[in-house]
N, C-alpha and C positions, 0 to 999 in steps of 0.2 A: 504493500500500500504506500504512496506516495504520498511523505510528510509536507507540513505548511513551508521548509524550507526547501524540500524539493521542487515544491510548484513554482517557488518564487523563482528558481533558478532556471526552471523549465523556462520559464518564461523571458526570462534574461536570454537562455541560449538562441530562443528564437529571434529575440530586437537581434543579438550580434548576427546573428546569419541574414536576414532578412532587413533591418532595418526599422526605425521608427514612424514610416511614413505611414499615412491615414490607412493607407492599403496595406501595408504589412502589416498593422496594429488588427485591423479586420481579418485578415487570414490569419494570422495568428490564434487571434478570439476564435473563430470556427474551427480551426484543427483541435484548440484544446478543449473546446468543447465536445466537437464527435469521438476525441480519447476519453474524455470521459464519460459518455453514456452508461448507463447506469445497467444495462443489461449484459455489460461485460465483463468478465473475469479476470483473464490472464492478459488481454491484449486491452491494457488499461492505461494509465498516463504513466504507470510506474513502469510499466514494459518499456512504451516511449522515451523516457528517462534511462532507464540502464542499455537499451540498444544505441541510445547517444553518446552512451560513457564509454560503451566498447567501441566505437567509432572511433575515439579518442585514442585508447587505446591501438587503434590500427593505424590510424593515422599517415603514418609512415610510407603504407604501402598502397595507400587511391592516389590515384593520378589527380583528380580534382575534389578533395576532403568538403567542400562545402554543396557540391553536388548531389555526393553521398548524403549528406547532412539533410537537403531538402526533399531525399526518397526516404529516409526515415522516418519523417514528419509526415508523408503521406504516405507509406507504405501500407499503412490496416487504419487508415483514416476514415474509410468505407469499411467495416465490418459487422456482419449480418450472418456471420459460419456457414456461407454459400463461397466455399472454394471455386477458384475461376472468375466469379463473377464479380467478388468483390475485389480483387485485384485491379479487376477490367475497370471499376467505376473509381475507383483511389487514382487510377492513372489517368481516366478521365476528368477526376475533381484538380488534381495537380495542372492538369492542360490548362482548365478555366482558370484556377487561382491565383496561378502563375502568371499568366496572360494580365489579366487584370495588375497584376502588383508589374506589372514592365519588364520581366526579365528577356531576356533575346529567348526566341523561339528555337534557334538551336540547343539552347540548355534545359526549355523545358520538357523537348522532346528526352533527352538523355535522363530526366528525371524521371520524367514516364517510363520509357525503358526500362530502369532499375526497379522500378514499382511492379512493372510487370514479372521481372527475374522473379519476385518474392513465390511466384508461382510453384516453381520447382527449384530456388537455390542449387542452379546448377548453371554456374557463368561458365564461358570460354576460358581458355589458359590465358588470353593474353587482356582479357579485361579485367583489369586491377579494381577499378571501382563496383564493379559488378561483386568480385571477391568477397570486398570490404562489408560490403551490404549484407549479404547471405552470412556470413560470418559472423559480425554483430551481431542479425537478426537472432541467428539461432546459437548466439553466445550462450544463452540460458542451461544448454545441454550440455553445460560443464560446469554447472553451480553445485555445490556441494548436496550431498543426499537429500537434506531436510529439501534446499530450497526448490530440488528440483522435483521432489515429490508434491511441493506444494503446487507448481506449475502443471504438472501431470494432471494435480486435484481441479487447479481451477479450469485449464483444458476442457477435462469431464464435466463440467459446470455450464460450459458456454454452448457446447453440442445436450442440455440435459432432455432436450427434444428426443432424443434416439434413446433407446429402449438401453439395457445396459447391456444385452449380448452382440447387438448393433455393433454400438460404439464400439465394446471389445475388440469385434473383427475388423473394424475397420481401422483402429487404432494401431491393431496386432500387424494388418497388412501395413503400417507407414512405419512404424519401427523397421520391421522385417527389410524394405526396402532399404533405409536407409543405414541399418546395418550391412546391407551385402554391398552398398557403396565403395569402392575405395579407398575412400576418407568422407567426411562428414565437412572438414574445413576446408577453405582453401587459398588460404593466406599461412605465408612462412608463421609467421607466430601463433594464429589458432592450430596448426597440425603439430607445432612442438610442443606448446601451453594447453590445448582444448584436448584433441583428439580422443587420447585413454580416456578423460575421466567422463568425457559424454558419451565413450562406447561402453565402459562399466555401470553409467546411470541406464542407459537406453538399454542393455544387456537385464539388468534389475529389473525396469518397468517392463519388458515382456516376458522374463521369467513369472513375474507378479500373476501378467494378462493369462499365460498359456496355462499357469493351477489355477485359474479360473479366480483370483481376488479382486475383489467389487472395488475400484476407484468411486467411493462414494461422492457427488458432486453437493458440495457447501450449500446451505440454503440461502435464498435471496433475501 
């Protein structure tokens, strides 16, 4: 959950990236408002918040770090737990927003781009900022036990529409995937620092799924 000093900062990260003009103060106001919708769990302003810090952390390795910075602000800025689709309309709310606040049309395409990647976190070898993005996003899957059992919990939460053997299966089928991946990172530093401990969490939460334990989803 995202403290009163988080928000405040949240807030700051967006003036420095975006700027103080009429129109950035307004986009700003609506992104932090659709993060915090109130029917959301896991992809909350505090998710928003820690995928910014791990950007920080990556830094180094996007070719354009501010770029990155304004697909993570709209990455799941549209979210409804309609995979696909809310992708599609994040990258479309970015086209408009973006537009509106003046930036060059070249760069909001590239941020749409990146918003779309979120689909499958599966960028090209040689696009860095694509990388950084997918990385970040799914920094989570190296948080230590508790936090990432809590993520798992509220995951089950935001899907609590599907039945609970539903969710299992289909839960079972995206681990499974993205264990036979690879790697899971793909930035030098998430496959030194991330790697093992998000294939030991991820290894955990399906061993959980296959003996059949109920990821109970928190009440509203």
């Amino acid at each position: 959950m995202l403290d009163e000093e988080e928000g405040v900062l949240l807030r700051a990260s967006w003036e420095h990236l975006a700027g103080t003009s009429p129109e950035a103060r307004a986009v700003g106001d609506e992104l932090l408002l659709r993060w915090g919708e109130p029917h959301r769990r896991y992809h909350t302003l505090a998710h928003l918040w820690s995928t910014l810090r791990a950007v920080e952390v990556l830094t180094d390795e996007a070719d354009s770090a501010d770029t990155v910075r304004y697909a993570v602000w709209f990455h799941d800025a549209v979210y409804e737990t309609e995979p696909g689709r809310d992708e599609d309309e994040s990258a479309e709310l970015a086209r408009g927003l973006l537009l509106m606040m003046g930036l060059p049309k070249e760069r909001i395409e590239e941020v749409a781009r990146l918003v779309l990647l979120t689909k499958t976190h599966d960028p090209d070898d040689g696009d860095a900022d694509g990388q950084v993005l997918s990385d970040a996003d799914l920094s989570i899957l190296a948080a230590p036990p508790d936090e990432y059992l809590a993520y798992a919990t509220a995951v089950r939460a935001e899907y609590r529409r599907y039945p609970d053997e539903e969710f299992r299966v289909g839960r079972i089928r995206v681990l499974r995937t993205m264990l036979h991946a690879p790697h899971t990172f793909h930035t030098e530093f998430g496959r030194i620092h991330w790697e093992a401990r998000a294939r030991v969490n991820m290894l955990a939460e399906l061993d959980r799924l296959t003996r059949g334990e109920r990821v109970a989803p928190p009440p509203f």
